[in-house]
C-alpha positions as CSV (number, residue, x, y, z in Angstrom):
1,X,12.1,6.7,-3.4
2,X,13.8,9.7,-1.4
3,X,12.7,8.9,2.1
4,X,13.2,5.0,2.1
5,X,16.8,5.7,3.1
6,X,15.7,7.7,6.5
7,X,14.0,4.8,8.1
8,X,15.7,2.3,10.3
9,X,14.2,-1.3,9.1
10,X,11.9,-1.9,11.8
11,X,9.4,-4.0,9.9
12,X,9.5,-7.5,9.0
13,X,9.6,-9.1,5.6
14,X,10.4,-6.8,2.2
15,X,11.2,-3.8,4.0
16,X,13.7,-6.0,6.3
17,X,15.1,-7.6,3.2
18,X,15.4,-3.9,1.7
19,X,17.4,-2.7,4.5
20,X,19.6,-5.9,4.5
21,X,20.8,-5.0,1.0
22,X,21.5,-0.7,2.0
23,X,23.3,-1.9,5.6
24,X,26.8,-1.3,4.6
25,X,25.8,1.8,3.4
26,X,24.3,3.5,5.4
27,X,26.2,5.4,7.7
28,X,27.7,6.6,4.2
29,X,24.6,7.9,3.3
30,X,22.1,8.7,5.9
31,X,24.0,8.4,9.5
32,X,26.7,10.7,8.8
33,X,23.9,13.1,6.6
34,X,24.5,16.4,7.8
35,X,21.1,17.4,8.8
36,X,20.5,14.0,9.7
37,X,23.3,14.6,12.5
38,X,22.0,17.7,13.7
39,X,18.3,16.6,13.9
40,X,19.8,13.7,15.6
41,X,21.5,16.0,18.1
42,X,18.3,17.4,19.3
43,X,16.8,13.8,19.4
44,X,20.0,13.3,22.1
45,X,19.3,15.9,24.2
46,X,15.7,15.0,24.7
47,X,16.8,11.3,25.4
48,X,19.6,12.5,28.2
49,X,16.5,14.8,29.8
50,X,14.1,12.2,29.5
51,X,15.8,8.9,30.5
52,X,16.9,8.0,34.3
53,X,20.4,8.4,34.2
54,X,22.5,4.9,33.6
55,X,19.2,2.7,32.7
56,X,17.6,0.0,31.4
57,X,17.0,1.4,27.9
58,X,14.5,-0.1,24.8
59,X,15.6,0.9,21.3
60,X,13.2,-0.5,18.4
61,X,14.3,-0.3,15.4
62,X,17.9,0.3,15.7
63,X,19.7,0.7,12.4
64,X,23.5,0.4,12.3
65,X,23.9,1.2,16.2
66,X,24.1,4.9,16.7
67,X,21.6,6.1,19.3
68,X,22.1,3.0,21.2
69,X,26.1,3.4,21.1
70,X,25.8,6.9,22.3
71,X,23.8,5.8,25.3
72,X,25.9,3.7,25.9
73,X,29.1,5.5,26.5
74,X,27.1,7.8,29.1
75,X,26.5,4.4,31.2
76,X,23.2,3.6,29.9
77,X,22.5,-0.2,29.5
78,X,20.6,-0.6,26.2
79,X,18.8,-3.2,24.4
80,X,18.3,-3.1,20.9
81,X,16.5,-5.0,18.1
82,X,16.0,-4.2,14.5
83,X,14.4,-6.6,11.9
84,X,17.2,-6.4,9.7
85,X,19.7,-8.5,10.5
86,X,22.2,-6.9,7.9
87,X,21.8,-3.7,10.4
88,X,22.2,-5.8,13.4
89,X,25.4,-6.9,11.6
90,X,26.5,-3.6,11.2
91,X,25.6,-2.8,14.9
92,X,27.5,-5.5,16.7
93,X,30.5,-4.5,14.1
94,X,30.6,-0.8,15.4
95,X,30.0,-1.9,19.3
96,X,33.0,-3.8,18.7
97,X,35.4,-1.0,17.3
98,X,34.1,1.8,19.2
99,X,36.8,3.2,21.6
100,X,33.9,5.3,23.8
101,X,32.7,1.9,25.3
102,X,36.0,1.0,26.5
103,X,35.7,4.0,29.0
104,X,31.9,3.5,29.9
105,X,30.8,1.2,32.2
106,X,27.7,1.4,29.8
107,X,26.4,-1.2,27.4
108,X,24.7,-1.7,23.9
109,X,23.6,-5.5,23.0
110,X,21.9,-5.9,19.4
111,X,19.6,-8.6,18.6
112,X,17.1,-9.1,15.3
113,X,13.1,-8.5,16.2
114,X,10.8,-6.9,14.5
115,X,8.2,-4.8,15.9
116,X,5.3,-7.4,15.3
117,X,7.7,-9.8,17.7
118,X,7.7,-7.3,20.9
119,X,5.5,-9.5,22.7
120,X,8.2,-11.9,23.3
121,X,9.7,-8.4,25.8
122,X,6.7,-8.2,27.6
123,X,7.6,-7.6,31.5
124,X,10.9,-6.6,31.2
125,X,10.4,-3.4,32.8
126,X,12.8,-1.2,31.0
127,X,13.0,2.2,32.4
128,X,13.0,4.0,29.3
129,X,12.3,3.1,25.1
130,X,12.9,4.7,21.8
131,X,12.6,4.5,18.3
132,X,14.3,7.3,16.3
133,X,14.2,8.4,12.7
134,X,11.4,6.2,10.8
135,X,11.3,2.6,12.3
136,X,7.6,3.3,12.9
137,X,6.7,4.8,9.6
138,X,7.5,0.8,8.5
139,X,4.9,-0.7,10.8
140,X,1.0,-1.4,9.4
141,X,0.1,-1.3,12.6
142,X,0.9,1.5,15.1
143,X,-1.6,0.4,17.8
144,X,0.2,-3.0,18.0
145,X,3.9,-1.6,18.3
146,X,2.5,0.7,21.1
147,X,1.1,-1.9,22.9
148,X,4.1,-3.6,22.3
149,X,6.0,-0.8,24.1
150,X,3.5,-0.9,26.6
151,X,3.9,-4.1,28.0
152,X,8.1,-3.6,27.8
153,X,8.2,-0.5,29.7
154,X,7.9,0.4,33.2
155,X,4.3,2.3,34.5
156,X,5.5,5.8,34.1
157,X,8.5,5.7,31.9
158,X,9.1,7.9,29.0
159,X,9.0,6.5,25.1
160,X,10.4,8.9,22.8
161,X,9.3,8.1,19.2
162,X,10.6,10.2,15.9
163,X,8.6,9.8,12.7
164,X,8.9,11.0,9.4
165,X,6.5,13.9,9.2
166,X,4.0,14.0,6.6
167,X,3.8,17.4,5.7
168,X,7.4,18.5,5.9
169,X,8.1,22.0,4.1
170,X,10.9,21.1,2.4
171,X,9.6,17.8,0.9
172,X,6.2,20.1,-0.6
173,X,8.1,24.0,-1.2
174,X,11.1,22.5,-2.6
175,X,10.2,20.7,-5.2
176,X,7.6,23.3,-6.3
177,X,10.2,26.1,-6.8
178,X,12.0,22.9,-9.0
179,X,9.1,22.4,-11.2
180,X,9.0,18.9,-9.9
181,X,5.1,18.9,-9.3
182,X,4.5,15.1,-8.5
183,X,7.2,14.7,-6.1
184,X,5.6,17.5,-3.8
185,X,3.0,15.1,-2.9
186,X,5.2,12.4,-2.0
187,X,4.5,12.3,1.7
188,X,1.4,14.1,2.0
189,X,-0.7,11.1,0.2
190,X,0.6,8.7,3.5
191,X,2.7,6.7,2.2
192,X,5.3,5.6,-0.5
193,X,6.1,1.9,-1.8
194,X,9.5,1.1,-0.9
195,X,10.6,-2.0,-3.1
196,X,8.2,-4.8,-2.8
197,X,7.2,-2.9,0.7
198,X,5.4,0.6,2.1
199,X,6.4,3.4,3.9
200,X,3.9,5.1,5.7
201,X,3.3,8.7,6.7
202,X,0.1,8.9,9.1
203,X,-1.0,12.4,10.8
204,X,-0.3,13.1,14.2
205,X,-4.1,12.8,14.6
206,X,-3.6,8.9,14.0
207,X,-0.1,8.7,15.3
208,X,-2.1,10.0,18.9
209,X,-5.1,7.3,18.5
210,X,-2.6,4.8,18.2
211,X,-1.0,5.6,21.9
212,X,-3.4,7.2,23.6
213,X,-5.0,3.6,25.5
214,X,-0.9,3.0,26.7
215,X,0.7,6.2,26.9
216,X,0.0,10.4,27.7
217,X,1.6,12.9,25.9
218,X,4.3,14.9,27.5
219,X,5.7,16.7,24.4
220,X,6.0,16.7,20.7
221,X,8.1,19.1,18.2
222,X,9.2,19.2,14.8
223,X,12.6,18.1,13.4
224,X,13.6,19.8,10.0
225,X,10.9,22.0,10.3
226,X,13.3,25.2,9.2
227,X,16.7,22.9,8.7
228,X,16.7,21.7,5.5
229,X,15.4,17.5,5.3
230,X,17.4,15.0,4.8
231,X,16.8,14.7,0.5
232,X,17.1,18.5,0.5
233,X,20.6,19.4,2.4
234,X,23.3,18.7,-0.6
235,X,23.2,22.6,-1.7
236,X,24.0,23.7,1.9
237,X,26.5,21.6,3.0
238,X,29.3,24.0,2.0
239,X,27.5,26.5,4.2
240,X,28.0,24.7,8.1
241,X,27.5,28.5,9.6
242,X,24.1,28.5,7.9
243,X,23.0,25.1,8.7
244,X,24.4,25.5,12.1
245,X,21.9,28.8,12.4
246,X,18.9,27.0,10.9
247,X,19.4,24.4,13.5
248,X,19.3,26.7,15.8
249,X,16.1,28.3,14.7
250,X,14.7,25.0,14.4
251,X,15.0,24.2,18.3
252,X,12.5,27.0,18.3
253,X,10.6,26.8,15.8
254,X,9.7,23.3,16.0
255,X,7.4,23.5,19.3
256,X,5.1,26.2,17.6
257,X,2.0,24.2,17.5
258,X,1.2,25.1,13.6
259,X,4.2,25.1,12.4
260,X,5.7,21.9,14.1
261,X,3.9,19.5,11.8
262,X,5.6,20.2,8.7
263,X,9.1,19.1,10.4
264,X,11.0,16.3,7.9
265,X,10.5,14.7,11.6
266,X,8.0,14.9,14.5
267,X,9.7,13.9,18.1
268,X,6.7,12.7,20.6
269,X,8.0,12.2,24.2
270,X,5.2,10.0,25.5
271,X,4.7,8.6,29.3
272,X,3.5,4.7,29.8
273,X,0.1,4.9,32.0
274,X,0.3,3.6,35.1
């Protein structure tokens, strides 16, 4: 499937197993992906405006480190758990060679759990959580992973979640100007199988029933809405100037309320209730 690649392994059982078998591959493939880098920049920004400065910080769904790593070289203290432990693997491997952390008085610790686990977090008060590029799209249950959040976070602190969007232009135009007809419809149906698991894709209608009894809604804007996805960016890599101007557009274009949702990603800043 072409999306299975963009989500970070936060279920349990076949979609954990799948991500065991891709972790030493995937930086190769989807970390160092150039519009997976710049989407991720933006993702960066709205972490460093979001998140107290040098905090207690929740990352679900980890992957092979990266957000958590770059939080912690700006001092932030960061806890994260993904339910693969081949990522975990990976994670603890890079915290161990990178030269940023050796200058920070900032930490990263990585530990297996799986979204369905988060109970075992409740009360820890962190000051801040996040989940970037998919982890939720692998959960059945979005109501339980928020309340999960919910009970790990502080009254008032922020939880930024990115999702796979489900009607991203490039995943629906694309392969029409191809004459690839079917794969247009990949996402929009809501989900894909993913080796013996599923990847979901649920509107932002459902994404916002699942929250709303834990958190408010502070923001939301689309990622890849004008940048090419993460499947579609091979043809313009020899062309940084062009991708570097889409992304540029795409900081813009991605809060326009319409046009938003058809991002390859939608980033929710979200605030726990009191």
């Amino acid at each position: 499937m072409d999306h299975s690649a963009q989500t970070t392994g936060g279920a349990g059982g076949s979609l954990a197993k799948n991500f065991d078998s891709i972790a030493p591959v995937y930086d190769a493939t989807f970390t160092n992906n150039v519009s997976a880098r710049l989407q991720r920049s933006r993702v960066w920004e709205r972490m460093v405006e979001s998140f107290p400065s040098k905090s207690h910080i929740l990352e679900m769904a980890c992957g092979t480190g990266e957000d958590a790593l770059y939080l912690a070289s700006l001092g932030y203290q960061v806890e994260a758990f993904d339910a693969s432990q081949g990522m975990v693997q990976e994670a603890r491997k890079r915290a161990v060679d990178d030269p940023r952390l050796n200058q920070s008085l900032g930490q990263a610790r990585f530990n297996t759990l799986s979204f369905e686990e988060m109970e075992s977090l409740a009360g820890l008060s962190f000051a801040g959580g996040f989940t970037n590029f998919g982890g939720l799209n692998c959960v059945a249950d979005l109501g339980q992973a928020f309340s999960g959040f919910a009970e790990a976070l502080s009254p008032g602190a922020p939880l930024l979640i990115c999702m796979i969007g489900r009607f991203c232009l490039w995943e629906i135009f694309w392969p029409l100007l191809r004459g690839r007809w079917t794969k247009c419809l990949n996402r929009v149906r809501g989900y894909e199988r993913a080796g013996d698991g599923i990847v979901r894709y649920p509107s932002l209608t459902t994404i916002r029933e699942s929250f709303h009894p834990y958190f408010l809604e502070r923001s939301v804007e689309g990622l890849g809405v004008v940048l090419p996805s993460y499947p579609r960016v091979n043809p313009f890599v020899h062309h940084p100037r062009i991708l570097q101007g889409l992304a540029t557009c795409d900081r813009i274009v991605g809060r326009w309320p319409i046009l938003r949702a058809g991002g390859d990603n939608t980033l929710l800043l979200l605030e726990r209730r009191a």
